[in-house]
PDB file of N, CA, C and O in Angstrom, chain B, residues numbered from 101:
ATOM      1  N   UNK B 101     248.282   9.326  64.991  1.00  0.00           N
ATOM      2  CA  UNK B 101     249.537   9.405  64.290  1.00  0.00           C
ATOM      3  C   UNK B 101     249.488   8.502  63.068  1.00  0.00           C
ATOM      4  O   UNK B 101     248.984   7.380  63.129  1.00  0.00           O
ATOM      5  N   UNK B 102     250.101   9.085  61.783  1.00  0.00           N
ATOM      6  CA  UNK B 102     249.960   7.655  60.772  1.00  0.00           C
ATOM      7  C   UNK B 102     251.489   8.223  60.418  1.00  0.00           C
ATOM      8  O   UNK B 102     252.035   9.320  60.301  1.00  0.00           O
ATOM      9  N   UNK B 103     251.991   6.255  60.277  1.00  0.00           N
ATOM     10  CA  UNK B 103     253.123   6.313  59.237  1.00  0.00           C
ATOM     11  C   UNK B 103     253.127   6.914  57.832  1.00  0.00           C
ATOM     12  O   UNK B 103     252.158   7.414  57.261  1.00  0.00           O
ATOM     13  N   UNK B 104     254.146   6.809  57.451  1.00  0.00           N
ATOM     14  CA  UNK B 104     254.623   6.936  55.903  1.00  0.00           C
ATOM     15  C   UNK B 104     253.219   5.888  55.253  1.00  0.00           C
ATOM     16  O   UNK B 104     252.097   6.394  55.280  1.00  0.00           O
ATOM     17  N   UNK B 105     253.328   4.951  54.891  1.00  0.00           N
ATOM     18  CA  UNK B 105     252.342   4.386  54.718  1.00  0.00           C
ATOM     19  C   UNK B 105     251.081   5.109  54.248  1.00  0.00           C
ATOM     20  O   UNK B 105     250.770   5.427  53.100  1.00  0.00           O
ATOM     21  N   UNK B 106     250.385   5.306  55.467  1.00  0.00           N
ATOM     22  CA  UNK B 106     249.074   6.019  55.362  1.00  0.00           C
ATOM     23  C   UNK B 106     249.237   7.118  55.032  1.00  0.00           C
ATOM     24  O   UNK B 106     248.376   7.494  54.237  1.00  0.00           O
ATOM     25  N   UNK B 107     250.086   7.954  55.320  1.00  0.00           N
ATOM     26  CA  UNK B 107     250.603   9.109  54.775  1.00  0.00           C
ATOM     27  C   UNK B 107     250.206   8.918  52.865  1.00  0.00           C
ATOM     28  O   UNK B 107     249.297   9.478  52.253  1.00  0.00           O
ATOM     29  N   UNK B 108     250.924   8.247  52.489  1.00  0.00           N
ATOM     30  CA  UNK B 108     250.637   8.216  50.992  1.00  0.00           C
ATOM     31  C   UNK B 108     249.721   7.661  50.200  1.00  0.00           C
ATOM     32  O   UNK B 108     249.526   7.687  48.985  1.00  0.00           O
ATOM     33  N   UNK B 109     248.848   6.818  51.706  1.00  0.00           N
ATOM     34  CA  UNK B 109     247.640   6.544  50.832  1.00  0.00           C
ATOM     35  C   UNK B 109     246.603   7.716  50.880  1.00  0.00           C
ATOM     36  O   UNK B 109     245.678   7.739  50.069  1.00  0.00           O
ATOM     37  N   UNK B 110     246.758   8.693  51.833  1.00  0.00           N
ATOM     38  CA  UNK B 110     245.253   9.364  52.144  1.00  0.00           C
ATOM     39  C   UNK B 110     246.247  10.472  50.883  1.00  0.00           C
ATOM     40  O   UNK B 110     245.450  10.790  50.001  1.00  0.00           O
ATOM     41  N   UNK B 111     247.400  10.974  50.650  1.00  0.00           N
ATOM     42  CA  UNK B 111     247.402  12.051  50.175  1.00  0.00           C
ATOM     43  C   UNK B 111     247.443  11.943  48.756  1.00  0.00           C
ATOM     44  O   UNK B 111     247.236  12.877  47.982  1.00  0.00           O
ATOM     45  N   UNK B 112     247.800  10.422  48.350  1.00  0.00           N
ATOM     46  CA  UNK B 112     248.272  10.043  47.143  1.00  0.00           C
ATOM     47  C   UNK B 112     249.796  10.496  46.590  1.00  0.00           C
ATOM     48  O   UNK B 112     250.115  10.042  45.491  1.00  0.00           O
ATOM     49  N   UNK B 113     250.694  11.310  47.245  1.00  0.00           N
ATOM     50  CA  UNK B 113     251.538  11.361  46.969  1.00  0.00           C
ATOM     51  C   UNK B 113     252.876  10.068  47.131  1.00  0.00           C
ATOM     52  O   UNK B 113     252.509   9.019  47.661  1.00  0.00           O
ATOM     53  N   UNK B 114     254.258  10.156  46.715  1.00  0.00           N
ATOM     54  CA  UNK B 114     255.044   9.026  46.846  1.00  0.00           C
ATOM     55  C   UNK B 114     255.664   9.411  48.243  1.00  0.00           C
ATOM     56  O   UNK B 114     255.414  10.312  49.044  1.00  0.00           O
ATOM     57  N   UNK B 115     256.663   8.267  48.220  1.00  0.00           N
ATOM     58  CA  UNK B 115     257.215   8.627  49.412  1.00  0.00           C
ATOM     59  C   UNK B 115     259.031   9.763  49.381  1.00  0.00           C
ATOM     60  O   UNK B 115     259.706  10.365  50.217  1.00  0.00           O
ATOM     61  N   UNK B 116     259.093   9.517  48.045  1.00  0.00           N
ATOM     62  CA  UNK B 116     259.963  10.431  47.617  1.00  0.00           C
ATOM     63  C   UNK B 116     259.490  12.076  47.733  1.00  0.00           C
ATOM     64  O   UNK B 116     260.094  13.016  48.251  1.00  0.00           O
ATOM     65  N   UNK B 117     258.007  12.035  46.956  1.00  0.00           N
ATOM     66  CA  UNK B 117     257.914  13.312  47.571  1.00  0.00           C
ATOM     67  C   UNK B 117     257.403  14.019  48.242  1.00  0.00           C
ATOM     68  O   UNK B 117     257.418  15.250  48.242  1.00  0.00           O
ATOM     69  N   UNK B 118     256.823  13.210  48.978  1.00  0.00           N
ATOM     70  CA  UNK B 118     256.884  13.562  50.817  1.00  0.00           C
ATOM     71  C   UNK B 118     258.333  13.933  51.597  1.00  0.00           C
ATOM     72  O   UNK B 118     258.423  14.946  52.291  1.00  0.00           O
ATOM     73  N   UNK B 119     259.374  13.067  51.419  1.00  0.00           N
ATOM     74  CA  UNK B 119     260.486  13.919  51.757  1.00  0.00           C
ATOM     75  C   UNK B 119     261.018  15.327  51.164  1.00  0.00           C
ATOM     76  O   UNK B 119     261.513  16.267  51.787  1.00  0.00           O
ATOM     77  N   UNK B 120     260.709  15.164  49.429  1.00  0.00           N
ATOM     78  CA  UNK B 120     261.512  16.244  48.734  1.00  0.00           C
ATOM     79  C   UNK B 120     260.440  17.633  49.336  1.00  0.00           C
ATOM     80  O   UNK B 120     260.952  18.751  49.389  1.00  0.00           O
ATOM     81  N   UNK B 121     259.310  17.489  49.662  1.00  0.00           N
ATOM     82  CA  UNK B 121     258.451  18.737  50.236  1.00  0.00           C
ATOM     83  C   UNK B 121     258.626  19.350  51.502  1.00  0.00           C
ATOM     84  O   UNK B 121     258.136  20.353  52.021  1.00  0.00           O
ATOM     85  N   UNK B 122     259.879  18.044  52.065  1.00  0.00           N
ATOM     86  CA  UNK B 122     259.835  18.851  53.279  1.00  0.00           C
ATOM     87  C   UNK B 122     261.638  19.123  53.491  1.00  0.00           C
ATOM     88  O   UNK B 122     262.284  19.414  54.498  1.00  0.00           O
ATOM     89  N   UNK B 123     262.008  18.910  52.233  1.00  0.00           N
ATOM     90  CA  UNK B 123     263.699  19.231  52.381  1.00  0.00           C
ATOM     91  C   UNK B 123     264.170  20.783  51.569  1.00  0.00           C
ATOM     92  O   UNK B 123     264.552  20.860  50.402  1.00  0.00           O
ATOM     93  N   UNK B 124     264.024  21.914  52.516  1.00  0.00           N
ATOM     94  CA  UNK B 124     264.522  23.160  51.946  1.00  0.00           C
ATOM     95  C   UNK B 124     264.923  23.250  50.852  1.00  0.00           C
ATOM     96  O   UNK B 124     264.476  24.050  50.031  1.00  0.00           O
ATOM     97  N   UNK B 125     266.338  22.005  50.531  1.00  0.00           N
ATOM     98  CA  UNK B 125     267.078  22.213  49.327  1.00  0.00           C
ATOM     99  C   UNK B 125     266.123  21.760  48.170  1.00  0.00           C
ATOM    100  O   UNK B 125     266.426  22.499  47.233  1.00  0.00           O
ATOM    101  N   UNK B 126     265.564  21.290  47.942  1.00  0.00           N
ATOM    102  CA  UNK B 126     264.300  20.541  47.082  1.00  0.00           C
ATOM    103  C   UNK B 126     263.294  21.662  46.257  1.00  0.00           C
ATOM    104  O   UNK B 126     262.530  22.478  46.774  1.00  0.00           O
ATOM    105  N   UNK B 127     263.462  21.508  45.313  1.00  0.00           N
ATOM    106  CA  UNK B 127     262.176  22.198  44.099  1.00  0.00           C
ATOM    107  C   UNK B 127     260.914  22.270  44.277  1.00  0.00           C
ATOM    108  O   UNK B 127     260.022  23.040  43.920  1.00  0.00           O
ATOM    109  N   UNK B 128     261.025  20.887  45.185  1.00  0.00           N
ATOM    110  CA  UNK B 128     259.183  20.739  45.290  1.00  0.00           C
ATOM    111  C   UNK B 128     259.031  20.525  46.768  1.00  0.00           C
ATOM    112  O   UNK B 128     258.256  19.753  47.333  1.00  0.00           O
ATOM    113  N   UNK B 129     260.109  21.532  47.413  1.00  0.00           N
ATOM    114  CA  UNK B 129     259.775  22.055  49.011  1.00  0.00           C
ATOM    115  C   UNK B 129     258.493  22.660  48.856  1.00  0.00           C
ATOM    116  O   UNK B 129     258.120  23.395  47.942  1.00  0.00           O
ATOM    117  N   UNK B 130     257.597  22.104  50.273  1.00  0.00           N
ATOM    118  CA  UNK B 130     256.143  23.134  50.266  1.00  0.00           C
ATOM    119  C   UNK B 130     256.304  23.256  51.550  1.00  0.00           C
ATOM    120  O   UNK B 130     256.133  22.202  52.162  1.00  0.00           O
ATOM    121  N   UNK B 131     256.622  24.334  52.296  1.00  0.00           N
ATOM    122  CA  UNK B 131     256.270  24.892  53.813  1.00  0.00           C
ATOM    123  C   UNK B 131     254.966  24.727  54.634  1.00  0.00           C
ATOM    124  O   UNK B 131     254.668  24.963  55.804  1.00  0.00           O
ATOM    125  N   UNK B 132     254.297  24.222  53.548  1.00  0.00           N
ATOM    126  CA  UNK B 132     252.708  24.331  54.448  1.00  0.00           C
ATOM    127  C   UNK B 132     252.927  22.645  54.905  1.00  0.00           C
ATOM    128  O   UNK B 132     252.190  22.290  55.825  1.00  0.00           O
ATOM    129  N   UNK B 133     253.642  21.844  54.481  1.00  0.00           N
ATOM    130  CA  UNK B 133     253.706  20.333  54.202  1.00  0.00           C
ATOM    131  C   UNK B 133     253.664  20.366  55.509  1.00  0.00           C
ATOM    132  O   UNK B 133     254.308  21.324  55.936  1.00  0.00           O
ATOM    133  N   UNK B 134     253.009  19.504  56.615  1.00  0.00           N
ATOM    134  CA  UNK B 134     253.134  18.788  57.517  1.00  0.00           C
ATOM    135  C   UNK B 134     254.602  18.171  58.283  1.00  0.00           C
ATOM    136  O   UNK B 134     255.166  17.226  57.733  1.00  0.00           O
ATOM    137  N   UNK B 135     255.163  18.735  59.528  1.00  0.00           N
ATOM    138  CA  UNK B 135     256.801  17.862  59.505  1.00  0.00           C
ATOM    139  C   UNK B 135     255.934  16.698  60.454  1.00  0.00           C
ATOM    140  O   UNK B 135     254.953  16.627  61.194  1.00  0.00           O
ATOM    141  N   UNK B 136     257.247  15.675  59.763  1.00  0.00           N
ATOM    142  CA  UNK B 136     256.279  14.738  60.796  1.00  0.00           C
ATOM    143  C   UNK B 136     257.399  14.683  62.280  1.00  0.00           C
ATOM    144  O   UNK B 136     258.427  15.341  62.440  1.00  0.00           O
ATOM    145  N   UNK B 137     256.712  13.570  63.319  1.00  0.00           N
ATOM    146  CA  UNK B 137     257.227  13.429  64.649  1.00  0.00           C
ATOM    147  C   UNK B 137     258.176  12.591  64.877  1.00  0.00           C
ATOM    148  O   UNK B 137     257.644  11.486  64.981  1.00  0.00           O
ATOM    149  N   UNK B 138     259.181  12.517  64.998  1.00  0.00           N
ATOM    150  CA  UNK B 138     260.160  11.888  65.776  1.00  0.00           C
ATOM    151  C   UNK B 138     259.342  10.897  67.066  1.00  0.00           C
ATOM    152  O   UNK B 138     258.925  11.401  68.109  1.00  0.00           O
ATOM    153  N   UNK B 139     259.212   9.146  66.664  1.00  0.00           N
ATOM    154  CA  UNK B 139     258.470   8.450  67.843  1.00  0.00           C
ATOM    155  C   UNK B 139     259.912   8.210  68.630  1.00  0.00           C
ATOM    156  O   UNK B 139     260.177   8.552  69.782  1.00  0.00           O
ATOM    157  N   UNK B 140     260.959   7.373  67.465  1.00  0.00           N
ATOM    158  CA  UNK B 140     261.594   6.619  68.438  1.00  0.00           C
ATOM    159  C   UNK B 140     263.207   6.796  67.119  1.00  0.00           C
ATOM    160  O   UNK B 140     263.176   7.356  66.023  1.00  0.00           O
ATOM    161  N   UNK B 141     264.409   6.101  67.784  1.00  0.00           N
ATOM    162  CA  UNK B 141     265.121   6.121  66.237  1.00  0.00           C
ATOM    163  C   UNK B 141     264.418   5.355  65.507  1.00  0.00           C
ATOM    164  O   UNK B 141     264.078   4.202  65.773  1.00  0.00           O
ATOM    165  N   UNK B 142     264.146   6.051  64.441  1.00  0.00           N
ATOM    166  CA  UNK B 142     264.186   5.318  62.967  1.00  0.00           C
ATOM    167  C   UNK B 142     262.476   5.356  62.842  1.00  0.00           C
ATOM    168  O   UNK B 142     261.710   4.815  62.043  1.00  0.00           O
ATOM    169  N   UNK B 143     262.387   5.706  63.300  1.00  0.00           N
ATOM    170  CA  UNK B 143     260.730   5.726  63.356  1.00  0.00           C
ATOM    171  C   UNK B 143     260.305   7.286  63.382  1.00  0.00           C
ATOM    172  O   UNK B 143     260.885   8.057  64.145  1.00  0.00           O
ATOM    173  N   UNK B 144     259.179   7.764  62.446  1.00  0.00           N
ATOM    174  CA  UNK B 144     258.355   8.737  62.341  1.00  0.00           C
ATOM    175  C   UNK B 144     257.139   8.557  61.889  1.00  0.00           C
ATOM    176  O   UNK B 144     256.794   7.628  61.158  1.00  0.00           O
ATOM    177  N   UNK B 145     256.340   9.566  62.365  1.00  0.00           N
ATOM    178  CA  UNK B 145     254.674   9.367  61.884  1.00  0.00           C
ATOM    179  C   UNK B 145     254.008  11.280  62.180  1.00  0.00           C
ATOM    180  O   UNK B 145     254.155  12.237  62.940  1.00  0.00           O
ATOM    181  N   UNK B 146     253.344  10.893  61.103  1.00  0.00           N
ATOM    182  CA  UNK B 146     252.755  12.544  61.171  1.00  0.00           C
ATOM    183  C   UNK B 146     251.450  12.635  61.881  1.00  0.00           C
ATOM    184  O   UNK B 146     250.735  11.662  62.121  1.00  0.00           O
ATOM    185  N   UNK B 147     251.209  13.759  62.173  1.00  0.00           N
ATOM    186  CA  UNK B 147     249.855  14.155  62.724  1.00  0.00           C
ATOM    187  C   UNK B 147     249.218  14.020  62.256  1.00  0.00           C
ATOM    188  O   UNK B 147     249.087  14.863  61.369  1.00  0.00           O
ATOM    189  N   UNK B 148     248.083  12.825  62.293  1.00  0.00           N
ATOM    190  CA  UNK B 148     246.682  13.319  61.202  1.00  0.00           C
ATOM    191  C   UNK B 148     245.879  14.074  60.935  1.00  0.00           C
ATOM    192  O   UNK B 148     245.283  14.178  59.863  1.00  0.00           O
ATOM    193  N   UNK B 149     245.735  14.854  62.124  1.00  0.00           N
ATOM    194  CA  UNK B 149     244.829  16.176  61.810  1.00  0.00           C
ATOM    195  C   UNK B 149     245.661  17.291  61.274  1.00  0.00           C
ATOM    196  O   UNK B 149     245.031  18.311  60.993  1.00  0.00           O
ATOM    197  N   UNK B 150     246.808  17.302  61.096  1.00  0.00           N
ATOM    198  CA  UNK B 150     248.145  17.913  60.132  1.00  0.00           C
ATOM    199  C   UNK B 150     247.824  17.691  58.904  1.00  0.00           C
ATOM    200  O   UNK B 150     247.330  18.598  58.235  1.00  0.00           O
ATOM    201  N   UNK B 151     248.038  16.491  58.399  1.00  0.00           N
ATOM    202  CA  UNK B 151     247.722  15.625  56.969  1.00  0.00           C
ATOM    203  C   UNK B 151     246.276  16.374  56.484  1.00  0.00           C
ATOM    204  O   UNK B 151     246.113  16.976  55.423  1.00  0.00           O
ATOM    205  N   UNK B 152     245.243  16.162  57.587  1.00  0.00           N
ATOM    206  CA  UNK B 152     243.602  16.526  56.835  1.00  0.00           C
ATOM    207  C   UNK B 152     243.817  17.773  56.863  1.00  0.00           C
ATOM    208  O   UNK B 152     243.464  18.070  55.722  1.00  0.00           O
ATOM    209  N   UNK B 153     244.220  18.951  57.456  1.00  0.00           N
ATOM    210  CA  UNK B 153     243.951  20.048  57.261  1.00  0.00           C
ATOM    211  C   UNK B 153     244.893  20.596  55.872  1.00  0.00           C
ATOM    212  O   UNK B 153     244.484  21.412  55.047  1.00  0.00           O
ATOM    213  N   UNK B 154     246.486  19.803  55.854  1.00  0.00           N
ATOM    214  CA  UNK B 154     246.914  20.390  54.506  1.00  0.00           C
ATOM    215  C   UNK B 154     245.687  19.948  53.232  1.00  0.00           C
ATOM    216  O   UNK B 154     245.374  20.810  52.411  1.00  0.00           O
ATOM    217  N   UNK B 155     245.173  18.811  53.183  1.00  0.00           N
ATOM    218  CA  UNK B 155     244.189  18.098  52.284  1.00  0.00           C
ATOM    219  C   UNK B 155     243.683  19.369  51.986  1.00  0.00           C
ATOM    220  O   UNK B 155     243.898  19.816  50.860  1.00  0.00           O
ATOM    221  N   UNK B 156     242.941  20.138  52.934  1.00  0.00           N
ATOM    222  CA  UNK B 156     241.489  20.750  53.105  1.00  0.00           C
ATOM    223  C   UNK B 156     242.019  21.687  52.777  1.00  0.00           C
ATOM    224  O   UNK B 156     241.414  22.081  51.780  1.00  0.00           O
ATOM    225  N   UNK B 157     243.181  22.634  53.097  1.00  0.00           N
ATOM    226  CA  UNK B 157     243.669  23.741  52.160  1.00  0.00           C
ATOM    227  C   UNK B 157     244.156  23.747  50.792  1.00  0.00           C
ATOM    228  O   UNK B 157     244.278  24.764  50.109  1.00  0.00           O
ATOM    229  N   UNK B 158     244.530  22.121  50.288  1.00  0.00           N
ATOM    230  CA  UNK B 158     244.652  22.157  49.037  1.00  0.00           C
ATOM    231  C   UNK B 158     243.538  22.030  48.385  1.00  0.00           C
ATOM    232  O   UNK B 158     243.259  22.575  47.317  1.00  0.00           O
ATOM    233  N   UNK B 159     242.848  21.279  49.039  1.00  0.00           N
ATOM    234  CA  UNK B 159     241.314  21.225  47.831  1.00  0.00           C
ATOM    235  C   UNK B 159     240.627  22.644  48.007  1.00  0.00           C
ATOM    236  O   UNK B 159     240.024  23.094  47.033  1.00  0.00           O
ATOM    237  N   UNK B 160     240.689  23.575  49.490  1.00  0.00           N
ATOM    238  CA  UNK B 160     240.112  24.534  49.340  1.00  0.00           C
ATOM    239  C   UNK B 160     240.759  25.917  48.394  1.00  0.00           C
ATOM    240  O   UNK B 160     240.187  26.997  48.243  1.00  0.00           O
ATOM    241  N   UNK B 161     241.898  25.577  47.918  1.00  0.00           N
ATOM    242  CA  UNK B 161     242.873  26.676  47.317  1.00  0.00           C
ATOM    243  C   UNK B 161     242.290  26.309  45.221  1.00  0.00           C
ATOM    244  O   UNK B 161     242.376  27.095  44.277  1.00  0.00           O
ATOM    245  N   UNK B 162     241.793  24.950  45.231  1.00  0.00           N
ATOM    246  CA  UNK B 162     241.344  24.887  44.019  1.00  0.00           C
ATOM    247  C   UNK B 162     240.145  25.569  43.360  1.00  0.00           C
ATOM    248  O   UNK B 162     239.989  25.734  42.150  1.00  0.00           O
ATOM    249  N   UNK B 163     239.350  25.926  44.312  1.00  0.00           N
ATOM    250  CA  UNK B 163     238.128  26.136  43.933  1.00  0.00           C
ATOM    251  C   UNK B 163     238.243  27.440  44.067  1.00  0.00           C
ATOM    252  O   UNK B 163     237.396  27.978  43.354  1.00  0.00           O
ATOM    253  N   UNK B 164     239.061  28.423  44.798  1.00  0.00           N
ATOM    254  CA  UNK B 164     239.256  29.659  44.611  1.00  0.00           C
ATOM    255  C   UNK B 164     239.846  30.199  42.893  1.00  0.00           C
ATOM    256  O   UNK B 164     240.051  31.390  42.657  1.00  0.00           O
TER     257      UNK B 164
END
């Protein structure tokens, strides 16, 4: 599981838009985005093998 945190270091994105990708109402909603897990209140962390595989479809969608 990685926090927010690691979340934005492996993807390089902020933490703003890590939320705005995963909020419907949002411009820069992406459906493929990873939701993350509910640990505890107030606490979330995403799947890492979630995180690497969106990686691996974005770098693999470039080279197409």
């Amino acid at each position: 599981m990685l926090p927010l945190k690691q979340v934005i270091h492996y993807t390089g994105l902020s933490s703003t838009t890590i939320y705005d990708m995963l909020d419907k109402k949002s411009n820069r909603y992406d459906a493929t985005f990873p939701v993350q897990v509910k640990l505890s209140k107030g606490r979330v962390a995403w799947v890492e093998s979630e995180i690497a595989e969106w990686l691996e479809c974005r770098m693999a969608a470039r080279i197409h």
